[in-house]
N, C-alpha and C positions, 0 to 999 in steps of 0.2 A: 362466426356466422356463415362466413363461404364456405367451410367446409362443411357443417350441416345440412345447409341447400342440398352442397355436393351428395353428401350422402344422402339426405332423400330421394335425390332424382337418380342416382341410381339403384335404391331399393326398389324405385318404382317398372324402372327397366325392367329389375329380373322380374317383377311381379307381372311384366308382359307378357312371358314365357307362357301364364296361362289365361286361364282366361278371363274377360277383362272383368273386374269389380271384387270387393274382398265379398265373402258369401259369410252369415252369421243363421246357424239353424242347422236341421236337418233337410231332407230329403222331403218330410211332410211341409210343413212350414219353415219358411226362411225367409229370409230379407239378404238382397244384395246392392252394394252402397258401390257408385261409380264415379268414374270425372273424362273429361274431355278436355285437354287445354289442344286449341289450333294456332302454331303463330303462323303470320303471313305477312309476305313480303312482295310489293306489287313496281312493278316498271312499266309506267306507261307512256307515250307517247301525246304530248300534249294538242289540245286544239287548237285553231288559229287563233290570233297570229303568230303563235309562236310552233305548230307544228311539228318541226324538226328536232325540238328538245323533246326531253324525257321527263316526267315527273316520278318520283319515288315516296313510297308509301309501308309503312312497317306499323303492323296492329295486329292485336290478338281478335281471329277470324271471330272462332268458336270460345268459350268459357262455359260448362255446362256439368251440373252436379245430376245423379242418376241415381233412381230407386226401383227395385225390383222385386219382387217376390209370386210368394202366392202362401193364403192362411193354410189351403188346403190343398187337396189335387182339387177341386174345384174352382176356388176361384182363386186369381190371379193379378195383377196389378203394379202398374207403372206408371212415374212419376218424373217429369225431367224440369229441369230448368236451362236457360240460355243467358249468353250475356254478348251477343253477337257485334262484331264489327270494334268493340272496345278497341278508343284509340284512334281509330281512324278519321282521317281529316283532324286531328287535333280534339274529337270530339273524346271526354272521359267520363263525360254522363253517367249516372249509375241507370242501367238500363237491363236489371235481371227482371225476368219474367218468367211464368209455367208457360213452357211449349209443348209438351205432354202431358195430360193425366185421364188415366180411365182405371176401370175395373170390369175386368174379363171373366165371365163365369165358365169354366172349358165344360160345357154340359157331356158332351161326345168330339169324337176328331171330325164328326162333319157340320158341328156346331161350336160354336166358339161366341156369345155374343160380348159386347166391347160397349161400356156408358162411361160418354166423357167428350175431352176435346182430346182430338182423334186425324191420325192423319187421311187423308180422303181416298178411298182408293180409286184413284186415277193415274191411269201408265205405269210399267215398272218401272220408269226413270224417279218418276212423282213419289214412289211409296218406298224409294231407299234410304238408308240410314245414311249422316252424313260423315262418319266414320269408315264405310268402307267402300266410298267413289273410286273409280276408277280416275277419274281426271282429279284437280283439285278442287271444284266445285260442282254445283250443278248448273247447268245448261240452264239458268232460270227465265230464260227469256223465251224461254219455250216452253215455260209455261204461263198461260196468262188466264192463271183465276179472276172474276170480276173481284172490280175492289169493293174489299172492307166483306169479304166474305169469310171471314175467317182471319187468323196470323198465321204466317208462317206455311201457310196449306194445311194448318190443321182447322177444323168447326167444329163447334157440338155438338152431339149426338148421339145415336147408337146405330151401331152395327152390328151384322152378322155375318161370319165368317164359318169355313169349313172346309173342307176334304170330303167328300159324301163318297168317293169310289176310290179310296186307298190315295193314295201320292199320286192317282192321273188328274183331277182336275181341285182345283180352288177357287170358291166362288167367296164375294165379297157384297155387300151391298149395303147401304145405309141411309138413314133418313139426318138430314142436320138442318142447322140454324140456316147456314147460307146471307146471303142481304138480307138486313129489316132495313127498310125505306123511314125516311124520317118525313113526316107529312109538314112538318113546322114549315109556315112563310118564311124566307128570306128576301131583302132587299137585292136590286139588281136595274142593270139601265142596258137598254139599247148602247150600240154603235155610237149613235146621232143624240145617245146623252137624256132620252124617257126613260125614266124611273116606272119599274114593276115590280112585282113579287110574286115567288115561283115557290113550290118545294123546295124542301133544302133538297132531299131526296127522293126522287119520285119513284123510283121504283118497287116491286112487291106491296103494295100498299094493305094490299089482303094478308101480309105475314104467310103465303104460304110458305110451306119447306122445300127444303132445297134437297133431292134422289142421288146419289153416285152410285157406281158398284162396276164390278171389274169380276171377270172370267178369263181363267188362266188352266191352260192343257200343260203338263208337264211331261214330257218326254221320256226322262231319265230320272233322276232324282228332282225328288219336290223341294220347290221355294214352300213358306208359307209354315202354317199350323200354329198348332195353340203355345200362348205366351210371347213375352217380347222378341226373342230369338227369329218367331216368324211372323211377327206383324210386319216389320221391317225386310226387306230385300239388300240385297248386295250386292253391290258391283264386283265383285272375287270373291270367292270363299278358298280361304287359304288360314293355314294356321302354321307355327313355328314347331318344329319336331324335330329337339335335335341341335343338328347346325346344320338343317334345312329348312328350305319354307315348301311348306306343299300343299297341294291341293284337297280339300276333304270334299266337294262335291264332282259327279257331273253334270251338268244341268242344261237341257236343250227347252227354256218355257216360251210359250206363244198366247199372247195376252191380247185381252179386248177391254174397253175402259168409255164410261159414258161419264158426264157432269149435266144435272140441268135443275133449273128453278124457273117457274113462270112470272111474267114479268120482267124482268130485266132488263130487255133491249127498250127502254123509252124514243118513245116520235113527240117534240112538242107539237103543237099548235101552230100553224103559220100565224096565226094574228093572237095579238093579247086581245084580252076581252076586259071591255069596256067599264071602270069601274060601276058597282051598283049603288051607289052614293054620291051626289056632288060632292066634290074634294075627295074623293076615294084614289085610289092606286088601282090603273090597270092590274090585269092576274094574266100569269102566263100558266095554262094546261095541257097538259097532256092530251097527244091527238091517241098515241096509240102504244098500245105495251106487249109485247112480244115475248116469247121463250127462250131462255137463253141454256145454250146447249154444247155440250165439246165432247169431241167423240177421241178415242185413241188407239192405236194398233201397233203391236211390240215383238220385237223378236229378241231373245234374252238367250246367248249361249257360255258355259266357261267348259272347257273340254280338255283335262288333264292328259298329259301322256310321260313317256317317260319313267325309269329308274322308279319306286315311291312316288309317282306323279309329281316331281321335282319341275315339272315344265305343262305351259297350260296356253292356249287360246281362249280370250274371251272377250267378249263386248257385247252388244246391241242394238239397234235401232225402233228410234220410237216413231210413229208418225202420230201428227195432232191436225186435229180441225176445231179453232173456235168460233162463236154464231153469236159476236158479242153485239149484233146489228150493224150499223155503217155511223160511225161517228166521225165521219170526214168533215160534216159542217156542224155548225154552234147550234143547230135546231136537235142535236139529239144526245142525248146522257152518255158520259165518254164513259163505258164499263169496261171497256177493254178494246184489244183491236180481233175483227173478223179477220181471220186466214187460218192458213196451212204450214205447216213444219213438219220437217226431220231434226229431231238429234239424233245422233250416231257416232260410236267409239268403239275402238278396236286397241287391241292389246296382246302383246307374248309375253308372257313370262318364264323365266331362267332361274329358277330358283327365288332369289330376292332381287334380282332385277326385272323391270318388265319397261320398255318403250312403248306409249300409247299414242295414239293420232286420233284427233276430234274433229267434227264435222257437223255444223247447224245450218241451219236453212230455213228461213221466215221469209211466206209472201201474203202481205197485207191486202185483201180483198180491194177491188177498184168502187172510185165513188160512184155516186149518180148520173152523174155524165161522159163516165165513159173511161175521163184519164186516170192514169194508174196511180196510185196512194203509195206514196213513199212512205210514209211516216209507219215505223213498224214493221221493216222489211232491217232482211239480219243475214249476212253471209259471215259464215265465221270457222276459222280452219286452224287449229292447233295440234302441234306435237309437246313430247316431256316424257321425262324418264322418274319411273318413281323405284323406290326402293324401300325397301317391307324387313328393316333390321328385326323384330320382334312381329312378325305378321302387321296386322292392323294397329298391336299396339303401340308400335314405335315406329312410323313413318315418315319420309323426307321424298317430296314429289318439286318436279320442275317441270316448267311448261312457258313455253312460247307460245305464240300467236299472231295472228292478222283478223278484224272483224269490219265489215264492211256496215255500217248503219242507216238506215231511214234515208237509202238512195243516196248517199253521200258515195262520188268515186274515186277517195283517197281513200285506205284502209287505215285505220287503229293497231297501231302495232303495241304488244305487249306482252311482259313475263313474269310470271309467277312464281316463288317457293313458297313452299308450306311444309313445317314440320308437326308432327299430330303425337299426343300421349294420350294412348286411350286405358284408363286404368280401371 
């Protein structure tokens, strides 16, 4: 039995070498069958009172099976599932799900439309694949989609993508589900112990939809185009050649990125109103419902040099603004929090070795009265060395760290490995 393992897992290896997924078909039609196994191994530094100690954590990140093709050169189509987090905290739930599925008609290279659940394009942090991060994860606390808008940052819907002037620009944009509000009464009391009933959910109550879309200038060689290859972005483009790893793009892109849905931001009512029956239940209403809206701006470089481009700089920084209203007090729908961020990560690469250093930064918009809102403020500063045995298919990444949270002035100290087979 262990030596069968053994041998699979390294058939699987050499099957790194190219690229990831077995392909069945031609060139017109084909289907390509993939997997993702992530293991991850967490050290973290525990809260009070125990502080000073570490806590350790070993769970499989990612688990995730991959479908690809297209019938024709027209249209196109991909399918993923997930099984995320498996393990963790002792949890072994069966918890697979569809994280991707659409269907792509490639009309032209400056059209490309996508029907399904779909990743959103907001920021090039938000629209990379999680296969080939630069850090071990994504910086997910920088992004704060409203809840229950989707899973995963993907919605449904349709989009339309393209290239209209060659490999300079890529526009993206799409209409999706976003929140549907649930109008259903729920039970609820006061502080002081009155009994009302409110929305479960009050927001969008009109179903409208929910807008994204994103504009990217490419410099050098373009991110982006038609099929999976470019719906997805990447933190590196590198590939194994050889008994080297090297770089196959250059890529200097500068991105713009909107989210919005009306309604969203809810204001209750300062007072309930009054049942309209003796023996009725107060109702608590809605004073006012707002647009809720996030804006973002990107700068994306990997810049090869060197022998074969055996050696490379690359990272990024994203900034974000979200307009999730002010949910500092119990009068108003917690959709998220209102502020401002940076992620930002940098990297050299050496062949298959590359050192990166990470850098986040969240400030939670102040209340109503003035003092500043801690809850949702994020300092957080990481290094780790990752190594690319087989490019992206065979990686092993370490990272350290300190994260400062929601105005707390002891940092979180923690470190990461992750090994990745992406086949």
């Amino acid at each position: 039995m262990g030596v069968s393992v053994l041998a699979l897992f390294t058939s699987l290896l050499v099957a790194g070498n190219a690229n990831a997924g077995y392909k069945i078909g031609d060139d017109e039609t084909n289907l390509t069958v993939g997997g993702l196994l992530q293991f991850q191994a967490a050290l973290t530094e525990n809260g009070a009172p125990n502080a000073d100690s570490f806590g350790t954590e070993m769970y499989l990140r990612r688990m995730r099976l991959m479908f690809s093709g297209q019938l024709n050169k027209w249209v196109n189509f991909f399918v993923e599932t997930d099984n995320p987090n498996f393990g963790k905290n002792g949890d072994y739930s069966v918890n697979t799900f569809i994280q991707d599925a659409y269907l792509e008609l490639n009309l032209h290279e400056a059209v490309q439309v996508d029907f399904g659940m779909l990743l959103v394009p907001f920021s090039h942090h938000g629209t990379q694949g999680a296969t080939s991060l630069l850090g071990i994860d994504y910086q997910s606390a920088l992004l704060k989609y409203p809840i229950n808008s989707g899973k995963v940052w993907r919605d449904y819907g349709i989009m339309v993508r393209g290239m209209p002037f060659g490999k300079w620009f890529e526009y993206r944009v799409g209409i999706f589900n976003g929140v549907r509000g649930n109008t259903t009464a729920k039970d609820a009391a006061t502080a002081d112990g009155v009994a009302f009933q409110e929305q479960t959910d009050p927001r969008n109550p009109n179903d409208q939809p929910r807008v994204a879309g994103r504009l990217v200038f490419n410099v050098f060689d373009a991110e982006g185009g038609a099929g999976v290859a470019g719906m997805f972005t990447d933190g590196l483009y590198i590939k194994k050649d050889g008994a080297q790893t090297v770089s196959t793009k250059r890529v200097l892109s500068i991105g713009g990125s909107f989210d919005l849905q009306n309604d969203l931001n809810v204001t209750w009512a300062p007072a309930l109103v009054p049942p309209a029956e003796p023996g009725g239940v107060p109702q608590r209403r809605v004073e006012d419902a707002k647009v809720y809206y996030a804006l973002s701006g990107d700068v994306f470089w990997d810049q090869p040099f060197g022998p074969n481009n055996i050696m490379s700089v690359n990272g990024q920084v994203n900034y974000f603004y979200f307009e999730h209203g002010d949910n500092s007090t119990g009068r108003l729908w917690a959709s998220g929090t209102t502020g401002m961020g940076i992620m930002s990560e940098l990297g050299f690469r050496y062949d298959a070795f590359q050192p990166v250093v990470i850098f986040d930064w969240f400030n939670a918009t102040k209340n109503p009265s003035g003092a500043t809102e801690d809850k949702g403020d994020l300092l957080g500063i990481h290094g780790g060395l990752n190594y690319y045995l087989l490019a992206h298919n065979t990686t092993f990444k370490v990272q350290f760290g300190a994260e400062y949270r929601d105005g707390v002035s002891d940092p979180v100290l923690m470190g990461l490995f992750q090994a990745q087979l992406l086949y």
